[in-house]
TORLUM-574341 format. One record per residue (C-alpha): residue in three letters; residue number from 1; z, y, x. Coordinates in Angstrom, 2 decimals. Example, Ala and Ser with C-alpha at 12.3 -4.5 7.8 and 13.67 -1.06 7.14 Angstrom:
residues 2
(pt ALA 1 (7.80 -4.50 12.30))
(pt SER 2 (7.14 -1.06 13.67))
END
This chain:
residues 310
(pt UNK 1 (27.46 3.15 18.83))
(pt UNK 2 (30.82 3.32 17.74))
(pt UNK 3 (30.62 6.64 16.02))
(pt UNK 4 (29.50 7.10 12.37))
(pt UNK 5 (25.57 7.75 12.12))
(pt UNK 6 (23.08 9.34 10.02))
(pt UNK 7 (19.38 7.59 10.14))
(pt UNK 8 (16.92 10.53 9.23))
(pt UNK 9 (13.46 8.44 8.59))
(pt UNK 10 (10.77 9.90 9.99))
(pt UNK 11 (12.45 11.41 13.51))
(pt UNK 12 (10.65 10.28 16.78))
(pt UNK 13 (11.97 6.75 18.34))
(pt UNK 14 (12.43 7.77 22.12))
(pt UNK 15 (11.98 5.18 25.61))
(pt UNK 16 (14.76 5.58 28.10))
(pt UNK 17 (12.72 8.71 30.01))
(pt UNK 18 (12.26 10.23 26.31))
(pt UNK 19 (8.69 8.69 26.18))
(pt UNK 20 (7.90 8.45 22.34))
(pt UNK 21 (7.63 4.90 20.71))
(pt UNK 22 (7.10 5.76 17.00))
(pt UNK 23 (8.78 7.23 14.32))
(pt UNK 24 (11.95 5.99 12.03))
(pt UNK 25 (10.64 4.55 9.22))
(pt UNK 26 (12.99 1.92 7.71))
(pt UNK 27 (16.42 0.63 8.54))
(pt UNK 28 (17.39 -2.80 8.31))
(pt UNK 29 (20.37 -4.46 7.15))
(pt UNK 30 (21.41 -8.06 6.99))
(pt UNK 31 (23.20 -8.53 3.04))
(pt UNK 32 (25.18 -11.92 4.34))
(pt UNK 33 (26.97 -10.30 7.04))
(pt UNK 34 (26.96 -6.15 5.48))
(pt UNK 35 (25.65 -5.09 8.71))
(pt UNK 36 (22.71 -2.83 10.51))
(pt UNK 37 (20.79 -4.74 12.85))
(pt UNK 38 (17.66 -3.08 13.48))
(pt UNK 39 (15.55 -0.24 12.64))
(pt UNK 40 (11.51 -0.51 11.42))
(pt UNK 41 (9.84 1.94 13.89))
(pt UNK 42 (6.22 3.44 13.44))
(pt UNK 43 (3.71 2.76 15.86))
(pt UNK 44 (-0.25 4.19 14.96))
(pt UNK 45 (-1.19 0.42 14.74))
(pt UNK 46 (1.74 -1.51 13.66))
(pt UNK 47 (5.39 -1.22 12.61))
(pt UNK 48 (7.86 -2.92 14.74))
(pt UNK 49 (11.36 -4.25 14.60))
(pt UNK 50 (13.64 -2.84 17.43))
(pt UNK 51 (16.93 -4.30 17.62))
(pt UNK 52 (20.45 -2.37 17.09))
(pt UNK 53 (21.13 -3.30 20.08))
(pt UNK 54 (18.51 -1.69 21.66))
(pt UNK 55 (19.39 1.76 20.31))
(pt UNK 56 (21.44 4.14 22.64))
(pt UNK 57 (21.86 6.89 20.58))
(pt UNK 58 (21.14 8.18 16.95))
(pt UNK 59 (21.20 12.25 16.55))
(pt UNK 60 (19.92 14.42 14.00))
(pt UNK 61 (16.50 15.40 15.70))
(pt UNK 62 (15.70 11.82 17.53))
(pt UNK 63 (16.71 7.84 18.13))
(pt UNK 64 (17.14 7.04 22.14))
(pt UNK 65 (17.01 3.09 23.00))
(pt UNK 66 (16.02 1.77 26.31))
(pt UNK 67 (13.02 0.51 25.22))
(pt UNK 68 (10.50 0.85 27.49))
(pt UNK 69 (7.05 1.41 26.44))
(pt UNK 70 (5.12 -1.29 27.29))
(pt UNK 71 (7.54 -3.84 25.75))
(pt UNK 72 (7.78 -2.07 22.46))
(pt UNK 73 (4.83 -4.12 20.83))
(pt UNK 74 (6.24 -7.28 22.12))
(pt UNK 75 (8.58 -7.05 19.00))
(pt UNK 76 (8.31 -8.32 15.78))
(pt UNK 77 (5.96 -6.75 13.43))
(pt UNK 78 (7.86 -5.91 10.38))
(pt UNK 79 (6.26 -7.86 7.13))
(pt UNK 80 (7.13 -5.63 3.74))
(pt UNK 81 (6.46 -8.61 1.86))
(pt UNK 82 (9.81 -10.57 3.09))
(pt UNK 83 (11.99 -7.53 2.62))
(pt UNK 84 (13.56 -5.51 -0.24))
(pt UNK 85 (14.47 -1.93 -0.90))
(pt UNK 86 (18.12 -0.64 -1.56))
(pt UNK 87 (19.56 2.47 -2.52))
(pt UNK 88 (21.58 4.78 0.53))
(pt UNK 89 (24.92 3.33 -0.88))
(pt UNK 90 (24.59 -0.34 0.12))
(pt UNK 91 (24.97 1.06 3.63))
(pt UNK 92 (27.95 -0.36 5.78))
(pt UNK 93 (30.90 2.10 6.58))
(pt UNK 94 (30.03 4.30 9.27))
(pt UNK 95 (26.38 4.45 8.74))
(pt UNK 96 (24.32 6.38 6.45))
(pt UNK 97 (20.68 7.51 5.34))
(pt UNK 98 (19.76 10.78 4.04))
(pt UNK 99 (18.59 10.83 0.30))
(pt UNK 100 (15.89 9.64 -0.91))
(pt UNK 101 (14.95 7.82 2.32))
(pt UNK 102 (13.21 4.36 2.31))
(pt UNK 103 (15.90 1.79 3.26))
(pt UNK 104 (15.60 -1.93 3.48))
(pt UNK 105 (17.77 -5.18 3.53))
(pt UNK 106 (16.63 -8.33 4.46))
(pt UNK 107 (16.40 -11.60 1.76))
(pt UNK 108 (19.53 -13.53 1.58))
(pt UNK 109 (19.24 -16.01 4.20))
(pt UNK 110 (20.85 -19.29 3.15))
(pt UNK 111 (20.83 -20.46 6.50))
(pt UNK 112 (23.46 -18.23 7.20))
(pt UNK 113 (25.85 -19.44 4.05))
(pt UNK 114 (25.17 -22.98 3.73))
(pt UNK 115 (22.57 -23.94 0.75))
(pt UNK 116 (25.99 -24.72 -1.57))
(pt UNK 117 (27.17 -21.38 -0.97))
(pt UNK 118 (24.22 -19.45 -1.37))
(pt UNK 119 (24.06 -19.55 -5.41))
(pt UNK 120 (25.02 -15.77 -5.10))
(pt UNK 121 (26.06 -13.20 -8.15))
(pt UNK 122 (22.21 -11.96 -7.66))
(pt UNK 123 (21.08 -15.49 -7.37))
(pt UNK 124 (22.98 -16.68 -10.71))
(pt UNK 125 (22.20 -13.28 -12.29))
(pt UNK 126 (18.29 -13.96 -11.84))
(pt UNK 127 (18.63 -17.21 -13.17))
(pt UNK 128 (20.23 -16.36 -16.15))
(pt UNK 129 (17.93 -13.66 -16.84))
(pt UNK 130 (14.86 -15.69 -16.65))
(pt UNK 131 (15.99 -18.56 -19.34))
(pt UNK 132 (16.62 -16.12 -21.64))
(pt UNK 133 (13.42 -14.14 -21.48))
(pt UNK 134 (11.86 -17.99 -21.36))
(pt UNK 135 (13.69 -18.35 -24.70))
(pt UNK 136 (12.09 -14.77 -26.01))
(pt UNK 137 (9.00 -16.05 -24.57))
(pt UNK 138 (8.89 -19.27 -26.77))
(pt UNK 139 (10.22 -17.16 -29.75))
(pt UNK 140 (7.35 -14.79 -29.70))
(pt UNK 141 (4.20 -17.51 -28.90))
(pt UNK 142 (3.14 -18.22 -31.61))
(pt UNK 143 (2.69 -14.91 -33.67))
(pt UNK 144 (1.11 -13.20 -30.77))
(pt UNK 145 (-0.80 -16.20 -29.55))
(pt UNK 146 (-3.72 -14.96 -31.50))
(pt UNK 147 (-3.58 -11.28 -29.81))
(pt UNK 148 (-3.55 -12.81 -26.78))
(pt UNK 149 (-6.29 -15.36 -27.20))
(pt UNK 150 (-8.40 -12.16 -28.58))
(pt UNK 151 (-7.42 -10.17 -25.80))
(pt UNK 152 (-8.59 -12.53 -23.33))
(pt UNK 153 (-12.19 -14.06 -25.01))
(pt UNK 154 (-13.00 -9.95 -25.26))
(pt UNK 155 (-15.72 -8.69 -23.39))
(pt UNK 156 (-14.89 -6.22 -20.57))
(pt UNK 157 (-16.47 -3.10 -21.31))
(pt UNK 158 (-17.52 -0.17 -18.70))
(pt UNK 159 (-16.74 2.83 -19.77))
(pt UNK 160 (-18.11 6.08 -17.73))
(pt UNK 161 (-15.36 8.52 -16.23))
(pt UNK 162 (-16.08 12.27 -15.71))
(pt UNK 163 (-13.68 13.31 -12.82))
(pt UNK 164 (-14.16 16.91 -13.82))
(pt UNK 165 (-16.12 17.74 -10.29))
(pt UNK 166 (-19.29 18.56 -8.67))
(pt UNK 167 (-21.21 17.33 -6.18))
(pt UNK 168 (-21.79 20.70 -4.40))
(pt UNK 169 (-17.99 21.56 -4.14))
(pt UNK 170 (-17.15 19.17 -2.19))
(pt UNK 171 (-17.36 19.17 1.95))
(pt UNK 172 (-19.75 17.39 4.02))
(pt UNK 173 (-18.49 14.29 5.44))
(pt UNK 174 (-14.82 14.85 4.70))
(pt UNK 175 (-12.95 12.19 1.98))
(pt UNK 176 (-11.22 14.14 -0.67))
(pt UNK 177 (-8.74 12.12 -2.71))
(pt UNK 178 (-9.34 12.97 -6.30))
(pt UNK 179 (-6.78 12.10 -9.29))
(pt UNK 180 (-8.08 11.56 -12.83))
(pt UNK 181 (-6.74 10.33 -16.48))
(pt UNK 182 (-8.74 7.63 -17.96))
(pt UNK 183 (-8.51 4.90 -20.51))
(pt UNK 184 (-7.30 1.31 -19.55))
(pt UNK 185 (-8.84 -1.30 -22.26))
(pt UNK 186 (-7.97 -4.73 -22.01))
(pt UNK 187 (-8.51 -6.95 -25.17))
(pt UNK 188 (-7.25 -4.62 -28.26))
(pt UNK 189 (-4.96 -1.98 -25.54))
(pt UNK 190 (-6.02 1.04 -24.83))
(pt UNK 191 (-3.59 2.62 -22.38))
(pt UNK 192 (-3.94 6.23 -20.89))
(pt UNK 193 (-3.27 5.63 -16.81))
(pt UNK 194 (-3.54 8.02 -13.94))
(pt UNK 195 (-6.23 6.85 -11.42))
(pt UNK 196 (-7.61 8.30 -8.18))
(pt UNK 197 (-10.78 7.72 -5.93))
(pt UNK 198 (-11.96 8.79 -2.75))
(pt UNK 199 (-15.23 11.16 -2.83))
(pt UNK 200 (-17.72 11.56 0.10))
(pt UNK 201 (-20.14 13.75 -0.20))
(pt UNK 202 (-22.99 12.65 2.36))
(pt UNK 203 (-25.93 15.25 3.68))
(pt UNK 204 (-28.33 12.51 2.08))
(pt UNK 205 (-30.25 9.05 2.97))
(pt UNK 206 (-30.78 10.48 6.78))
(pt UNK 207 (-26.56 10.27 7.32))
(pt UNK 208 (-25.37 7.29 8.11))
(pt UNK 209 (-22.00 7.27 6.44))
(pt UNK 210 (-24.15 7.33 3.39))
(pt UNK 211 (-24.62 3.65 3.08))
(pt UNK 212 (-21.13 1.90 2.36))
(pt UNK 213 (-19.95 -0.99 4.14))
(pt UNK 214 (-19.57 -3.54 1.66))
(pt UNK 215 (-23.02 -2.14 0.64))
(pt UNK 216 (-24.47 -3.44 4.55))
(pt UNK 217 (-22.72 -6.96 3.88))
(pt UNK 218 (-24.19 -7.57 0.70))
(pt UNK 219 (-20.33 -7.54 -1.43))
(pt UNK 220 (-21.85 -4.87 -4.17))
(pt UNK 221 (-22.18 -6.36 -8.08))
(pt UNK 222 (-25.84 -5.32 -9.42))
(pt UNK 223 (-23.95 -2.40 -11.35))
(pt UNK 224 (-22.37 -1.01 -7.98))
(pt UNK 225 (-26.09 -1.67 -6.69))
(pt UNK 226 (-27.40 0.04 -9.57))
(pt UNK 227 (-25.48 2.94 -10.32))
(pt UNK 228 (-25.15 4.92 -6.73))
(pt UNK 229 (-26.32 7.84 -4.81))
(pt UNK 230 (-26.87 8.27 -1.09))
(pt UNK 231 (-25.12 11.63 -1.52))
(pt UNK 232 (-21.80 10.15 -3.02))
(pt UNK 233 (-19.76 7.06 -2.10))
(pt UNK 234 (-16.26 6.91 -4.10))
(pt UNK 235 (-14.24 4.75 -2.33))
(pt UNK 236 (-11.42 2.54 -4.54))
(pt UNK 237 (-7.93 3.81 -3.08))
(pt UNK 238 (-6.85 0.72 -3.21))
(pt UNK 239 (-6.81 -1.39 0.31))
(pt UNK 240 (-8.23 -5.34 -0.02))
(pt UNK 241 (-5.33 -6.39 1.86))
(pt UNK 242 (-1.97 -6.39 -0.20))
(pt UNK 243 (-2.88 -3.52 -2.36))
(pt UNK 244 (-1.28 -0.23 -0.40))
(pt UNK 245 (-2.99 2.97 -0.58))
(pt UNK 246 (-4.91 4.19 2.69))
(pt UNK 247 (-4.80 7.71 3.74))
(pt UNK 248 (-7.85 9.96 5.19))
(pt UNK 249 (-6.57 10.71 8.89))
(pt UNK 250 (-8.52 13.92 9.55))
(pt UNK 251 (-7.85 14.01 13.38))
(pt UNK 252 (-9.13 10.46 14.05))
(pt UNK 253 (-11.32 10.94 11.59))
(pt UNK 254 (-10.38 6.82 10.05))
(pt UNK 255 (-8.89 5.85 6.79))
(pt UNK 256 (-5.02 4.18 7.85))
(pt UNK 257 (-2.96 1.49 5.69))
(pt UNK 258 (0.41 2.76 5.83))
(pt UNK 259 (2.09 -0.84 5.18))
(pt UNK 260 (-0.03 -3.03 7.15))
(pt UNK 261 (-2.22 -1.05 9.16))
(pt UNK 262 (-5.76 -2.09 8.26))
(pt UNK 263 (-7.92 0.96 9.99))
(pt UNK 264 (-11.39 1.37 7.99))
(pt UNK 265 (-14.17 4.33 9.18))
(pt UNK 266 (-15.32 7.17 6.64))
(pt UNK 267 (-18.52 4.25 5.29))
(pt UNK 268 (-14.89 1.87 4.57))
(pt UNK 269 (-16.15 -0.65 7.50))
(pt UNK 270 (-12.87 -2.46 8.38))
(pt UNK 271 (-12.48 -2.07 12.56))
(pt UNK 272 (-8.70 -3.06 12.60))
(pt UNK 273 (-6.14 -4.82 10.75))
(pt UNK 274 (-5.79 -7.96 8.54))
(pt UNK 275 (-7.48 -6.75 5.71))
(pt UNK 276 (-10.64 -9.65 4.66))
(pt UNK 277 (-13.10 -6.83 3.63))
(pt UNK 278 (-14.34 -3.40 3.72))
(pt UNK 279 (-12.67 -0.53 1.20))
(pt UNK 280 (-14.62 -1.23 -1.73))
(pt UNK 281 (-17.04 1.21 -3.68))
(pt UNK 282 (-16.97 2.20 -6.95))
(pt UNK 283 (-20.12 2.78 -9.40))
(pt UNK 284 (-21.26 6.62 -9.49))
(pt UNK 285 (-23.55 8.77 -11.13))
(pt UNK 286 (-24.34 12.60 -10.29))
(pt UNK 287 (-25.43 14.67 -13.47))
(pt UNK 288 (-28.08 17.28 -13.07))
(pt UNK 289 (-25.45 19.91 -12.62))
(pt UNK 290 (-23.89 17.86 -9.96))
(pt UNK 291 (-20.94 16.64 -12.61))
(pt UNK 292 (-19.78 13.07 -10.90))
(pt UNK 293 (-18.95 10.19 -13.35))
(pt UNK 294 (-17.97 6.54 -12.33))
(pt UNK 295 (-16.84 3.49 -13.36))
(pt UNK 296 (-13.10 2.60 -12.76))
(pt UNK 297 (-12.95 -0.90 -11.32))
(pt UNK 298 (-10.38 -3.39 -9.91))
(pt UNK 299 (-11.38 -5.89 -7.43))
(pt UNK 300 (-9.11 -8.90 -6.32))
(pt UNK 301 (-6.94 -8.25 -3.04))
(pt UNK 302 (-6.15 -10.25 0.30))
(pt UNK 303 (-9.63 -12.46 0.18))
(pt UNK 304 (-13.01 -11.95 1.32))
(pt UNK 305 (-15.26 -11.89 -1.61))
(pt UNK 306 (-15.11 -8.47 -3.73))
(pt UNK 307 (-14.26 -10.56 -7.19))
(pt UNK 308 (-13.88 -7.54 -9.86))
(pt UNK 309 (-10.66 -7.72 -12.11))
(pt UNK 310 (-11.18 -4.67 -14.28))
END
């Protein structure tokens, strides 16, 4: 491709008989060598990287490569973890991104520079940065040592969220994500945060959704044992994995990790992916009225146990 380009993230990835591969959903750049060299392509089950190389043609409405098919997932699946996002900008003459796309540039690879060469502006920057807040660290020890020592001998306290809705307005066996404000205490801190759940409303004991997965393996504290319904679950949005956010895919009726792609069914039960555990549920209690309250919790991410952090 010798001819500028314009990546447009989210246009279909095409085989060489227009078969569709995925969609566009990063584009990767080496920062030692200012160049393209790949694009991150959306599969349902994984992301991929397909080489420059590989890519035929770039237009406004779709990406040709001659990628066929059943090679595609013989790729390497693109980790989010070893990359980092940079603005449009950084891009190398004669390709661009459209605003406010997603783009992506690989680590500095010293194996490319030579490790005495690799003490880069960033490199030197970051170092410099961290002795002096190390310095502002030291500086400010000891006259908040005793906030912090407070903060962290207080007792974690549960405090009982109304999410402003009712059991009977919401659908039969269809998640609705559901955003609230509530309170964030941690030692003497009170900070207002925006928080969301997923709500299930079940037909009762009889469905079998109404029993949540980590519920079936035995993961629940006594106060998630305690405090729930088998007309409710509230899902945490949170996935176990690395921490993304899955999304309720109505057609295939499963809840999908958009970074890693850890698949879960509408009870959170974990069929696909790396996560180490079922979506975790949340304590819930349904008022006479059918006003739902529960308790806001954090567990720890990427291991098996469901270890609550707040």
């Amino acid at each position: 491709m010798d001819k500028e380009v314009t990546y447009r993230v989210g246009i279909p990835v095409l085989g060489p008989r227009g078969e569709t591969l995925g969609r566009l959903e990063k584009v990767l750049l080496t920062e030692s060598r200012h160049l393209v060299t790949g694009l991150i392509v959306r599969a349902l089950e994984s992301l991929h990287i397909l080489p420059l190389d590989r890519v035929t043609e770039v237009s406004a409405s779709e990406i040709r490569t001659s990628v066929l098919p059943e090679e595609f997932h013989k790729f390497p699946v693109f980790d989010p973890t070893q990359y980092e996002e940079v603005p449009p900008w950084f891009f190398p003459p004669g390709h661009h991104i459209e605003l406010g796309a997603l783009v992506t540039i690989r680590p500095l690879d010293v194996r490319e520079q030579g490790e005495e060469e690799a003490m880069t502006r960033r490199a030197f920057m970051g170092r410099s940065v961290a002795i002096v807040a190390a310095a502002i660290g030291v500086s400010l020890l000891v006259p908040i040592g005793g906030y912090i020592m407070a903060a962290a001998t207080t007792p974690m306290k549960d405090s009982w969220q109304d999410l402003g809705v009712k059991l009977q307005d919401l659908p039969l066996d269809e998640p609705v994500g559901h955003s609230f404000r509530a309170v964030s205490v941690s030692g003497w801190m009170r900070v207002p945060e925006e928080k969301s759940v997923w709500l299930i409303r079940h037909s009762g004991p009889s469905d079998p959704a109404s029993k949540p997965e980590d519920q079936v393996l035995g993961l629940d504290s006594p106060l998630e044992r305690k405090d729930s319904d088998p007309r409710l679950t509230v899902l945490s949005p949170i996935c176990p994995h690395l921490g993304c956010e899955p999304q309720w895919h109505k057609g295939q009726k499963l809840f999908i990790c958009p970074c890693h792609h850890s698949i879960y069914q509408i009870n959170g039960k974990r069929i696909g992916g790396p996560a180490p555990r079922p979506m975790d549920t949340l304590p819930a209690r349904i008022a006479e009225d059918g006003a739902i309250s529960v308790i806001y919790e954090q567990f720890a991410i990427g291991i098996a146990a469901k270890k609550r952090l707040a």
